[in-house]
C-alpha positions as CSV (number, residue, x, y, z in Angstrom):
1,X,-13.7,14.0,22.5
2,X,-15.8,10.9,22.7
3,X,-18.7,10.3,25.6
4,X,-19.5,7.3,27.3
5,X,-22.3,6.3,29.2
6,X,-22.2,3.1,31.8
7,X,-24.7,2.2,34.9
8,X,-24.2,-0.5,37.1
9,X,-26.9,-2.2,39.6
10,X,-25.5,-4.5,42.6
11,X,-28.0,-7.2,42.5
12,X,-26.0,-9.2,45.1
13,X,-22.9,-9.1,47.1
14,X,-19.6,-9.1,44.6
15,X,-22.4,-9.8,41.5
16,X,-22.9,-6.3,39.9
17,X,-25.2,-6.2,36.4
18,X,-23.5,-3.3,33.7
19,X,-25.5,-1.6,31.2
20,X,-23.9,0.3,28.7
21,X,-23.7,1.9,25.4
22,X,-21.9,-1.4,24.0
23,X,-24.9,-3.4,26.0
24,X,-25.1,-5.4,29.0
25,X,-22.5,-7.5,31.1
26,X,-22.4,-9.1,34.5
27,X,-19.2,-8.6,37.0
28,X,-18.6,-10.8,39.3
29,X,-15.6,-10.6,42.1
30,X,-14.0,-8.0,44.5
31,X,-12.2,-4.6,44.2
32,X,-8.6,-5.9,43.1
33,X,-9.9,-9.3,41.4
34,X,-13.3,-8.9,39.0
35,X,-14.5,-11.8,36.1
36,X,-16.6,-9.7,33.6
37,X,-18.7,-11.7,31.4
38,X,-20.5,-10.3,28.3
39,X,-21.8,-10.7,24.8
40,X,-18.6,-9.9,23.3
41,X,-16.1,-12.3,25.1
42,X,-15.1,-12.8,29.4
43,X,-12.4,-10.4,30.4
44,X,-10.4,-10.7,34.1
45,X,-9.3,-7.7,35.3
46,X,-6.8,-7.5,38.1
47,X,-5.7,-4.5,40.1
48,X,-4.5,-2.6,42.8
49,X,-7.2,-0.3,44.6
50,X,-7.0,3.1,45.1
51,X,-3.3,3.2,42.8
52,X,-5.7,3.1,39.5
53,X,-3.4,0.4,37.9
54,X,-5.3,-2.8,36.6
55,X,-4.4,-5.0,34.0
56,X,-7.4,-6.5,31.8
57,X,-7.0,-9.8,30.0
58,X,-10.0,-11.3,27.3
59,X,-10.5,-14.9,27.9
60,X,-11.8,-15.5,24.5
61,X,-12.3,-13.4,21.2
62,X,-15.7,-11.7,20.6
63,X,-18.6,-12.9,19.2
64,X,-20.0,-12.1,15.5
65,X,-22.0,-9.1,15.3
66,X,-23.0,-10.2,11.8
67,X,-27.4,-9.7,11.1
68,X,-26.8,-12.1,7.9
69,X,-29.6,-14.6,8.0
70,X,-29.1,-18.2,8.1
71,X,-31.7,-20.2,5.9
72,X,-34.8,-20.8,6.9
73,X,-36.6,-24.8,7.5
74,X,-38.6,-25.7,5.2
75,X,-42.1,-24.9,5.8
76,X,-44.4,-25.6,3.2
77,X,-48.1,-24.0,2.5
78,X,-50.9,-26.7,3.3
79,X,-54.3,-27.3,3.7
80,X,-55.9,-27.5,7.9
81,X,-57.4,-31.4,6.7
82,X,-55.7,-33.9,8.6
83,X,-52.6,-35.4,6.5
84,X,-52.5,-38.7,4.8
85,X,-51.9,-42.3,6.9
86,X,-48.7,-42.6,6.3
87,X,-47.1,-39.4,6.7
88,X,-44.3,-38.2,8.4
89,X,-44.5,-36.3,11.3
90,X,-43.1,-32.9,11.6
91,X,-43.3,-31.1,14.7
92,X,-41.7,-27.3,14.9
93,X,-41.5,-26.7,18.2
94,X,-38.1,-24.9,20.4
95,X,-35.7,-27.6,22.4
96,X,-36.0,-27.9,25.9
97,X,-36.1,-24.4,27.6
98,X,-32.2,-25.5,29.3
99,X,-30.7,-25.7,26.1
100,X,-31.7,-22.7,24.4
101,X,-29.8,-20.1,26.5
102,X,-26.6,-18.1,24.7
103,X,-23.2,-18.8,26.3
104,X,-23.0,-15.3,27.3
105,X,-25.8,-14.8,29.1
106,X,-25.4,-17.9,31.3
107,X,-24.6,-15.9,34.3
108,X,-27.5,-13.8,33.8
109,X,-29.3,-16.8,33.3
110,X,-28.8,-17.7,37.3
111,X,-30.1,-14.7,38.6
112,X,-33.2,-14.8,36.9
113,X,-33.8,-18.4,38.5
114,X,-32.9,-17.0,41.7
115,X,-35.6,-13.9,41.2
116,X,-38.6,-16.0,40.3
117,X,-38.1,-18.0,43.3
118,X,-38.0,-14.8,45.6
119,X,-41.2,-14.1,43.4
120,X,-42.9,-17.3,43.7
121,X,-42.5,-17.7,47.2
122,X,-44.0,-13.9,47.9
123,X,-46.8,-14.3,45.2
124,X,-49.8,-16.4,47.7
125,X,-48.6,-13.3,50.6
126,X,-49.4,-11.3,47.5
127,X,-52.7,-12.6,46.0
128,X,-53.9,-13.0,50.0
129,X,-53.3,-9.0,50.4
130,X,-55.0,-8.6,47.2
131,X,-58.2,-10.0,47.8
132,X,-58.4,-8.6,51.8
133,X,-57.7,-5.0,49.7
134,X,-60.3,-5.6,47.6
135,X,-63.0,-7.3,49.7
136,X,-62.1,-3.5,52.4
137,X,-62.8,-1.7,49.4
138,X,-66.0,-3.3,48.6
139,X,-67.4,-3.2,52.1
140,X,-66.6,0.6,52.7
141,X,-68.0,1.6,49.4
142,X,-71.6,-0.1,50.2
143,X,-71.4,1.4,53.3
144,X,-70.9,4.9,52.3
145,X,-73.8,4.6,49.1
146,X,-77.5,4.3,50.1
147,X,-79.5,2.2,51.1
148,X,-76.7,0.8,53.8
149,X,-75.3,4.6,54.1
150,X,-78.6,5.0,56.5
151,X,-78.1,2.1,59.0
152,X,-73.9,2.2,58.9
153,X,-73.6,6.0,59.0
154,X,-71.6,5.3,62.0
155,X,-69.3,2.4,61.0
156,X,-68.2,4.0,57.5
157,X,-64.6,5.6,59.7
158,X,-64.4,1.7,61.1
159,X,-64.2,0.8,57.3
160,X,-61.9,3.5,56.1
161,X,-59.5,2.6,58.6
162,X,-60.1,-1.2,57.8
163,X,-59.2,-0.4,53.9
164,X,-56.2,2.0,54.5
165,X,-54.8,-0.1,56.5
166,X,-55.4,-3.2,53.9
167,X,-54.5,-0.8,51.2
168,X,-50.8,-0.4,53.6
169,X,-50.1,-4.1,53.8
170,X,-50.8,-4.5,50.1
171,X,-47.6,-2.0,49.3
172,X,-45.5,-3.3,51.6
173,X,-46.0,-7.1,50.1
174,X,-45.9,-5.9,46.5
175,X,-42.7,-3.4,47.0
176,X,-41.0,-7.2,48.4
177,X,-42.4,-8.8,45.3
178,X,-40.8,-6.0,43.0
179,X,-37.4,-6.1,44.9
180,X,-37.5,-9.9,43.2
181,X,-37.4,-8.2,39.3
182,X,-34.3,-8.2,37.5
183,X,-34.1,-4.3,36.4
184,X,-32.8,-4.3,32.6
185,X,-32.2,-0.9,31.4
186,X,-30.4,-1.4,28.4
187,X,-29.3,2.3,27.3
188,X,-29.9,2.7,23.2
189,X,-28.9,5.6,21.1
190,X,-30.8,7.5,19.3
191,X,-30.8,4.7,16.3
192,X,-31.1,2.0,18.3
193,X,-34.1,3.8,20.1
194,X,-35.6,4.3,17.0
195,X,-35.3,1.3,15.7
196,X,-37.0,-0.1,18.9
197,X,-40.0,2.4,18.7
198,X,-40.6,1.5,14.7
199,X,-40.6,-2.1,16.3
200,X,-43.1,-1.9,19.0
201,X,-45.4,-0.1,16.3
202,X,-44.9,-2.6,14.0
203,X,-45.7,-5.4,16.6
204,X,-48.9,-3.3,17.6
205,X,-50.2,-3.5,13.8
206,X,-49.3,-7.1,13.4
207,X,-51.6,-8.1,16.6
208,X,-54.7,-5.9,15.1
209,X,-54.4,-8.8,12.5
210,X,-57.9,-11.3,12.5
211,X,-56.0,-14.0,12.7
212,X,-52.2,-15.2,13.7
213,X,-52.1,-19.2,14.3
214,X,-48.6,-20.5,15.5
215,X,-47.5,-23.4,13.1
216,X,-46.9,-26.5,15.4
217,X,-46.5,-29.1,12.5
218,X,-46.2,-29.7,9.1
219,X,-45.8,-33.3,7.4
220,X,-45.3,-33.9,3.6
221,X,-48.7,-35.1,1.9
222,X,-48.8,-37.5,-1.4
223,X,-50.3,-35.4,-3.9
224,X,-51.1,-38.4,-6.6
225,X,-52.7,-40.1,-3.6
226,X,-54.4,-37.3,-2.1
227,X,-55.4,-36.0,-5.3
228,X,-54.7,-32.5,-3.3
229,X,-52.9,-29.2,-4.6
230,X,-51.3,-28.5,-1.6
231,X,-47.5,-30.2,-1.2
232,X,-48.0,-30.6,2.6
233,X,-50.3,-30.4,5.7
234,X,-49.8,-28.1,8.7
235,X,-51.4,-28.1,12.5
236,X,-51.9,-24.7,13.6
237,X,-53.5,-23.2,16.8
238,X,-54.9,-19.3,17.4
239,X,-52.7,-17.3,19.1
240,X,-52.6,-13.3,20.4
241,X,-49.6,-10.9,20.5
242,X,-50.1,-8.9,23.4
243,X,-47.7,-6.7,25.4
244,X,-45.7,-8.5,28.3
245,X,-47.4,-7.6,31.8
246,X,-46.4,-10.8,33.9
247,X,-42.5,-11.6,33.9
248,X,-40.2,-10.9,36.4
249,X,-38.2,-8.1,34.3
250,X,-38.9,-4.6,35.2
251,X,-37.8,-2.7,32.2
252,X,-38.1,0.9,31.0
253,X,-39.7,-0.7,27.2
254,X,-42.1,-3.0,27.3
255,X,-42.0,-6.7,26.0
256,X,-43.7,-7.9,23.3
257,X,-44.9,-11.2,23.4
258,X,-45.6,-14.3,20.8
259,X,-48.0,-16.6,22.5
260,X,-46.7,-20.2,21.9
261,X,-48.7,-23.1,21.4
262,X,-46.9,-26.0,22.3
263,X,-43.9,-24.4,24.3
264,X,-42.8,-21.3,26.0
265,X,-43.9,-17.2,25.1
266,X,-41.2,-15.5,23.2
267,X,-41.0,-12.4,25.3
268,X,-38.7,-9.5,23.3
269,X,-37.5,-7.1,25.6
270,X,-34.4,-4.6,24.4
271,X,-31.4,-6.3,23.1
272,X,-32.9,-10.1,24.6
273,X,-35.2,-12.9,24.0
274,X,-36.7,-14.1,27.3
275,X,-38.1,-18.3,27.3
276,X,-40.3,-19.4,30.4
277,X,-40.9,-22.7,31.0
278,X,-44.3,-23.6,31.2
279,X,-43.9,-23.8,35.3
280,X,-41.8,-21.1,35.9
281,X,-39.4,-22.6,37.2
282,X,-36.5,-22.4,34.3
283,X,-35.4,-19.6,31.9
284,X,-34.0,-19.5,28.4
285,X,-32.1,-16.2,27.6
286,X,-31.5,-15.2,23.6
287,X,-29.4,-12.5,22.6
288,X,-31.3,-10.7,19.9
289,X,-28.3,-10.6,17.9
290,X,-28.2,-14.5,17.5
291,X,-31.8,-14.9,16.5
292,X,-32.4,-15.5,13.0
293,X,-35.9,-14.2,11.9
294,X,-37.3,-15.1,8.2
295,X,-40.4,-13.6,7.0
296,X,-41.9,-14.4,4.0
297,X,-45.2,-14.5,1.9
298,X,-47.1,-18.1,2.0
299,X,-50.0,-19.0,-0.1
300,X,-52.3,-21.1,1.8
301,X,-55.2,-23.1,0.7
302,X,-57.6,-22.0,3.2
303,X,-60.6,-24.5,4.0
304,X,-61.9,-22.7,7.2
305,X,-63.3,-19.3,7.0
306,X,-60.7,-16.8,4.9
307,X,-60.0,-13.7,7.2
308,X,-61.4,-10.6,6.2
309,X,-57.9,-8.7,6.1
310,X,-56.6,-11.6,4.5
311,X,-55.9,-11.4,0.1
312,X,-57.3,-14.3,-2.0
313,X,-54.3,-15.0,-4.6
314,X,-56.0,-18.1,-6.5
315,X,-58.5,-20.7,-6.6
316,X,-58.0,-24.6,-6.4
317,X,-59.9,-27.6,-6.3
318,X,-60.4,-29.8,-3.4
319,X,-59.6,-33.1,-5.3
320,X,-56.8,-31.6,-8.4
321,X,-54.7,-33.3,-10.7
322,X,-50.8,-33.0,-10.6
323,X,-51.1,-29.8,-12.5
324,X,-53.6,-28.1,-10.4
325,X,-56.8,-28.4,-12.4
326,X,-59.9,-30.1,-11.8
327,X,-60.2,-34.0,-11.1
328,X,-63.6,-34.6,-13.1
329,X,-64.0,-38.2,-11.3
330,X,-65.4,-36.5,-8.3
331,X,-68.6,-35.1,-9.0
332,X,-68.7,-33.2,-5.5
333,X,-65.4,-31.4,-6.5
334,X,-65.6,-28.0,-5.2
335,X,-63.1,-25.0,-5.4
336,X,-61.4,-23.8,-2.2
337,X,-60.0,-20.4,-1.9
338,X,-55.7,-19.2,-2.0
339,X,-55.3,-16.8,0.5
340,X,-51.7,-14.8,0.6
341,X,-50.8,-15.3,4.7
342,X,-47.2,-13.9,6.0
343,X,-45.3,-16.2,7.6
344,X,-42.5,-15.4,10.4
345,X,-39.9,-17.8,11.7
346,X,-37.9,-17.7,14.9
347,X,-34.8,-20.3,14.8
348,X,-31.3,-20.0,16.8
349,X,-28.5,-22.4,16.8
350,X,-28.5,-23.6,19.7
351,X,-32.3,-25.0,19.3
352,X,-34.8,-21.9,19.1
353,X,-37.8,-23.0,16.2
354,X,-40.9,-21.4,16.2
355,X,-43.2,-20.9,13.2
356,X,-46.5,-18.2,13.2
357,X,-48.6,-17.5,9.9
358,X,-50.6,-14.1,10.0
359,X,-53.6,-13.4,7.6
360,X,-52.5,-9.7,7.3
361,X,-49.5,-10.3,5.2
362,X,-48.0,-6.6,4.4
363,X,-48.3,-6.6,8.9
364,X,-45.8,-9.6,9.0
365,X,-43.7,-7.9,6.6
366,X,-43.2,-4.5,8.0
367,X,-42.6,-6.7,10.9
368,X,-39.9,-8.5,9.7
369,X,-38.3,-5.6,8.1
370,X,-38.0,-4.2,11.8
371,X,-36.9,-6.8,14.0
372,X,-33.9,-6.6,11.1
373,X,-33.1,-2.7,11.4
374,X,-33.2,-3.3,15.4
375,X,-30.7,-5.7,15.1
376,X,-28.4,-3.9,13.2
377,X,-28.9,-0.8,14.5
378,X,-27.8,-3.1,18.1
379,X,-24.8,-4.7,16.2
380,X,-23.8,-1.1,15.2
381,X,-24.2,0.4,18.8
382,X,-22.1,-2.9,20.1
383,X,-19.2,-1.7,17.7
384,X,-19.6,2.1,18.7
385,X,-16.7,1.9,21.5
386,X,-15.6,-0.9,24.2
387,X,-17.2,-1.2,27.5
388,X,-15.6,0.1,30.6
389,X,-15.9,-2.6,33.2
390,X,-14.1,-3.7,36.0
391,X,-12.2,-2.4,38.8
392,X,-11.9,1.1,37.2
393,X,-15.7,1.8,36.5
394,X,-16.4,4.9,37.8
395,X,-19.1,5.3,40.8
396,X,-22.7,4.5,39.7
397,X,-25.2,7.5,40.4
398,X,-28.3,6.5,43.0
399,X,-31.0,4.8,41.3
400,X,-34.3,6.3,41.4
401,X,-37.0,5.4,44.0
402,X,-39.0,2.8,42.0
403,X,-43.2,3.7,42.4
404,X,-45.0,0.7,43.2
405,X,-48.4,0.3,40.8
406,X,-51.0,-1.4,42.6
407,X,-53.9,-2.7,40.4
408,X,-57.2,0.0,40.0
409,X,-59.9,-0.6,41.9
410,X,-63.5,-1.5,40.4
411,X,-66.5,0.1,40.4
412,X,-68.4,-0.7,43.1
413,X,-72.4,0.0,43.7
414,X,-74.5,0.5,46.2
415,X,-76.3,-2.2,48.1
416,X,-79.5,-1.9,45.8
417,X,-80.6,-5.6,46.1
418,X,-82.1,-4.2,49.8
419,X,-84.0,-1.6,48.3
420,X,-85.4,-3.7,45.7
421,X,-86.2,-6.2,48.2
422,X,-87.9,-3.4,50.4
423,X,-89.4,-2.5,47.9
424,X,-91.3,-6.2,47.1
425,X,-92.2,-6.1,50.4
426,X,-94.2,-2.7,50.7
427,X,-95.8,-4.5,47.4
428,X,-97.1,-7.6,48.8
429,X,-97.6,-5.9,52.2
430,X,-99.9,-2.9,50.7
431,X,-101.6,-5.8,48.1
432,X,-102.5,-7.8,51.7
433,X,-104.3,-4.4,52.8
434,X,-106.8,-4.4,49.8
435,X,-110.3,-5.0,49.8
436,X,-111.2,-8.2,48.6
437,X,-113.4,-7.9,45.7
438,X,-117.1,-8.9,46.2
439,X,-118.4,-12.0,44.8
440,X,-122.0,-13.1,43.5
441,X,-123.8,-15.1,47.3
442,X,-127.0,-16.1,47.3
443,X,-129.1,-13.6,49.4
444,X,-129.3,-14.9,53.1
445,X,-132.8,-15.7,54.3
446,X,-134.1,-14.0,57.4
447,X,-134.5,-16.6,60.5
448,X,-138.2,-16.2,62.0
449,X,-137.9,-14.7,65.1
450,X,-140.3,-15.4,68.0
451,X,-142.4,-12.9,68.8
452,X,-142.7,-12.3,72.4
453,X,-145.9,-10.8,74.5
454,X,-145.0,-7.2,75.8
455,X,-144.5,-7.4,79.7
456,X,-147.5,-6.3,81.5
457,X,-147.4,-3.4,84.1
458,X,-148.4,-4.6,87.4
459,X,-149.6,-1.9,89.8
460,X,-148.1,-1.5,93.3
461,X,-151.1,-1.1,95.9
462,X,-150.6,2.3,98.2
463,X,-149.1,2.3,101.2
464,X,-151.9,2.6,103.2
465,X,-154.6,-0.5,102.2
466,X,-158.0,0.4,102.6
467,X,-159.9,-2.3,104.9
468,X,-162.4,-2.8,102.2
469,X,-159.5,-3.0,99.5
470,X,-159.3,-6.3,98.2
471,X,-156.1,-7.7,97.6
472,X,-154.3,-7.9,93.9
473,X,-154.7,-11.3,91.9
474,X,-151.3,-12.5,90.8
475,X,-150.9,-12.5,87.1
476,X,-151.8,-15.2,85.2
477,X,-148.7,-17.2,83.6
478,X,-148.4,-16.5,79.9
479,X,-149.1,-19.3,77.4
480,X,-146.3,-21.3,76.5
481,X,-144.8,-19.5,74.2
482,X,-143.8,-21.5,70.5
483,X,-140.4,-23.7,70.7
484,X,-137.2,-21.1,69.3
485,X,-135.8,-21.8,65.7
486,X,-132.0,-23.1,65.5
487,X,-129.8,-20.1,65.2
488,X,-128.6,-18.5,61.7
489,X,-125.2,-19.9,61.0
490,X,-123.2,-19.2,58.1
491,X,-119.8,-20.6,56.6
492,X,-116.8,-19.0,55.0
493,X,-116.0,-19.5,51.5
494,X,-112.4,-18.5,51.6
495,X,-109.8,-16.9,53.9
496,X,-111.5,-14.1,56.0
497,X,-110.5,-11.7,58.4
498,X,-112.4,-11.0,61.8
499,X,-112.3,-7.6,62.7
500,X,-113.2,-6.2,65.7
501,X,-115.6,-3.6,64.5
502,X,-117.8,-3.1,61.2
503,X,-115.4,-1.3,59.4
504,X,-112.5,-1.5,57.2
505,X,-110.1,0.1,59.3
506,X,-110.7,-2.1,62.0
507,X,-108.0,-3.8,63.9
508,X,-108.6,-7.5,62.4
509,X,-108.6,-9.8,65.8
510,X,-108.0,-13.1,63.6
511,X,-107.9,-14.8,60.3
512,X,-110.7,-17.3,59.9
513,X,-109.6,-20.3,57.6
514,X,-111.9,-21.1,54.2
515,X,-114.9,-23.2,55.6
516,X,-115.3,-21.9,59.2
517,X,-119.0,-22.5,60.2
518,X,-120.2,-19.4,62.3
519,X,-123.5,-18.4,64.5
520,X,-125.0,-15.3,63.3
521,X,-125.8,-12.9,66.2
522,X,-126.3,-9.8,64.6
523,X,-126.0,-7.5,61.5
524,X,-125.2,-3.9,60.2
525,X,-125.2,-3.1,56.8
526,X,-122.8,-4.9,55.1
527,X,-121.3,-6.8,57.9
528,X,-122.5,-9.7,60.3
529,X,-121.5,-10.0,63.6
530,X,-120.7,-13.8,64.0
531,X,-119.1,-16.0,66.7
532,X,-119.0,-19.6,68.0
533,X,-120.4,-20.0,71.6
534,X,-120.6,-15.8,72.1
535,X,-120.0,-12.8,70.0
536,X,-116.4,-12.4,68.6
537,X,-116.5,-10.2,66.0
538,X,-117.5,-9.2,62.5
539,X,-116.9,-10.6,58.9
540,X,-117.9,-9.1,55.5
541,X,-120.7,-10.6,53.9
542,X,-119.5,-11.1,50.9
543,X,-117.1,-13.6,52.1
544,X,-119.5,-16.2,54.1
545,X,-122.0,-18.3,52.7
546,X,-125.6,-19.3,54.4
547,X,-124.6,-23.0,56.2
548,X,-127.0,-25.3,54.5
């Protein structure tokens, strides 16, 4: 007793995607009349609903499920120096993204397209939720931190609600935006599973690798002209594998992605190659089955810096004769180091060519070795029993509530730049309240003061006056007394505050700019009572100066 195991996903009305044990096919039609289209030929089926009869008739004959590689192109090992004048060029590069697509998957094909422009048109909504999220976030978290969390106590509920709420809108837009993924969920047996696993692993160890360049060109060089040991010259830029985080495919396995240089990523996802178009606006879809993948050792003359993970194989000379050893008419000849790189090639009939070198060879390898046991472990799970399509495919089980990931949130701080800048002020505020440090005055002469006669006491006669009594003489004037000296004034040598008392505490009733000349009107220890036309207050002597 065999078991078989089919899902299918209505992605639009009478288009219905079918994933199976045999892989994936696309139905489109209605109950009675259905056009299945697959890997392994385009079937009609027509029946009657509800009776259970149909009648199923293949449009063409299945494809090959053969793994046998077709050869390789030609790429040759090469010094990075530019190639001779002369040369041919050679670029290695994919066709154009609308030729590359296998005949089966054309149907598939136009849903994607139709996807990514649901997805572009939601993404500004998206990025604009985003941000609002995020700048909610930012503002609640200051608020609830010190030094703000003392002046906002208050408003911190305003800013929960504000984030929740931004936090809501930002799920609704990104469950739209997910409704635009195509779902693949390509079942695999237990081989094919395992064959998938050892795949991912492998693709992790190739990307630890120091260096992986993708190979963009490669022209022939004259080695009697050149003088070079090297049969041809290469361009190649840095590129990263990384794991696939931004397509449009929501699928149970992650992609694995080849950065490309001078054309589209090479996304793998389970059982298909995925090709985006530098503007997103066309896809190339690749059965894995039809891809040919060559990997091989290449032994590189490496003129840059030689990876550390990378083996040196040889030695040769920058200027060489045809059988590699030294050209003694240069005397600046020098020797240049023969690493051992791994090279991997990508090529399909219908136009796929890409080319990558890796400086950790043994990675490329075990690389190579499986991408092949996933692709036959594929073909065998294709040949493992037919699919059951069509108008008598039993009903498809509810799909499970999908949970919508929303990017993590970063670490925010507290509002410290106000406490710093509290802080600078208390500083300069409490450096404004110090004493100003004494400086070396000349000593301030005494002014002569006049000296003044002491009043006389004049005594009042009685009340009752004697007849005989003679009556008082008037006092005689004084003498004129001496002409007054000019009054002491003094200057002030720098910026000074007046206070209103002789102290330090004192409120200070204004600042007196360097070079103020004041009138002197009294003193007390270390402070002089000074004014202009009357008394207004009192400086420290150290900061006046006698006015010449």
């Amino acid at each position: 007793m065999a078991f078989r195991f089919r899902r299918s996903v209505r992605l639009f009305p009478g288009v219905r995607l079918n994933l199976s044990r045999s892989g994936m096919s696309v139905s489109v039609g209605a109950p009675g009349l259905t056009l299945n289209l697959s890997p392994r030929g385009h079937a009609v089926t027509v029946g009657l609903p509800g009776t259970g009869l149909s009648y199923r008739h293949s449009l063409r004959a299945p494809l090959r499920t053969s793994t046998g590689e077709a050869p390789p192109p030609r790429l040759e090992t090469s010094p990075t120096r530019d190639p001779a004048p002369g040369a041919q060029s050679g670029q290695i590069s994919s066709a154009d993204i609308a030729q590359l697509t296998s005949p089966d998957l054309a149907g598939l094909k136009q849903l994607f397209q139709e996807a990514a422009q649901q997805h572009a048109a939601l993404e500004p909504d998206y990025q604009a939720a985003l941000k609002s999220r995020q700048q909610a976030w930012r503002r609640l978290r200051r608020r609830e931190q010190p030094p703000l969390r003392l002046f906002f106590k208050n408003a911190i509920p305003r800013a929960q609600e504000a984030f929740a709420a931004a936090e809501e809108e930002l799920l609704k837009v990104a469950a739209a935006r997910a409704q635009s993924e195509v779902r693949i969920d390509l079942p695999l047996n237990a081989e094919a599973a395992a064959a998938h696993r050892a795949l991912m692993d492998a693709h992790a160890e190739l990307a630890r690798s120091a260096r992986i360049w993708d190979v963009t060109a490669s022209v022939g060089v004259d080695r009697v002209r050149e003088r070079s040991f090297a049969s041809s010259a290469v361009s190649r830029t840095p590129i990263r594998l990384s794991r696939v985080t931004d397509a449009i495919v929501a699928s149970a396995e992650p992609g694995l992605r080849f950065q490309n240089a001078n054309g589209a990523d090479l996304d793998f996802f389970p059982g298909l190659l995925l090709m985006r178009s530098r503007d997103g606006r066309d896809y190339a879809l690749v059965d894995l089955r039809d891809l040919q993948v060559a990997v091989r050792p290449r032994a590189f003359v490496e003129e840059e810096v030689v990876p550390a993970d990378s083996q040196v194989v040889d030695q040769a000379w920058a200027k060489a004769n045809r059988d590699g050893s030294r050209d003694r008419r240069f005397n600046d000849n020098r020797q240049i180091p023969v690493v051992r790189y791994g090279e991997i090639l990508f090529t399909t009939p219908d136009g796929v060519a890409e080319a990558f070198h890796a400086s950790n060879c043994e990675a490329a390898l075990a690389f190579g070795a499986a991408f092949h046991e996933l692709q036959a472990a594929l073909a065998r799970q294709a040949q493992s029993g037919p699919e059951r399509g069509g108008a008598d495919a039993a009903a498809d089980p509810p799909a499970p509530e999908r949970v919508i990931a929303l990017p993590r949130l970063a670490s925010i701080g507290g509002a410290h730049e106000y406490t710093v800048a509290a802080l600078l002020a208390l500083c300069v505020g409490g450096w404004q309240l110090l004493p100003s440090p004494p400086s070396p005055q000349p000593k301030p002469t005494e002014a002569p003061r006049l000296a003044l006669e002491p009043p006389r006491t004049i005594a009042e006669p009685p009340s009752s006056v004697r007849p005989d009594s003679r009556p008082a003489v008037p006092p005689e004037p004084p003498a004129s007394a001496a002409p007054a000296s000019a009054p002491e004034r003094v200057t002030t040598v720098r910026n000074a505050n007046l206070r209103q008392r002789p102290e330090q505490a004192s409120p200070v009733a204004r600042v007196l700019s360097a070079g103020t000349s004041l009138t002197v009107y009294g003193r007390q220890g270390s402070w002089i009572q000074v004014g202009d036309a009357q008394e207004q207050g009192w400086v420290h002597a150290s900061v006046v100066r006698t006015a010449p």
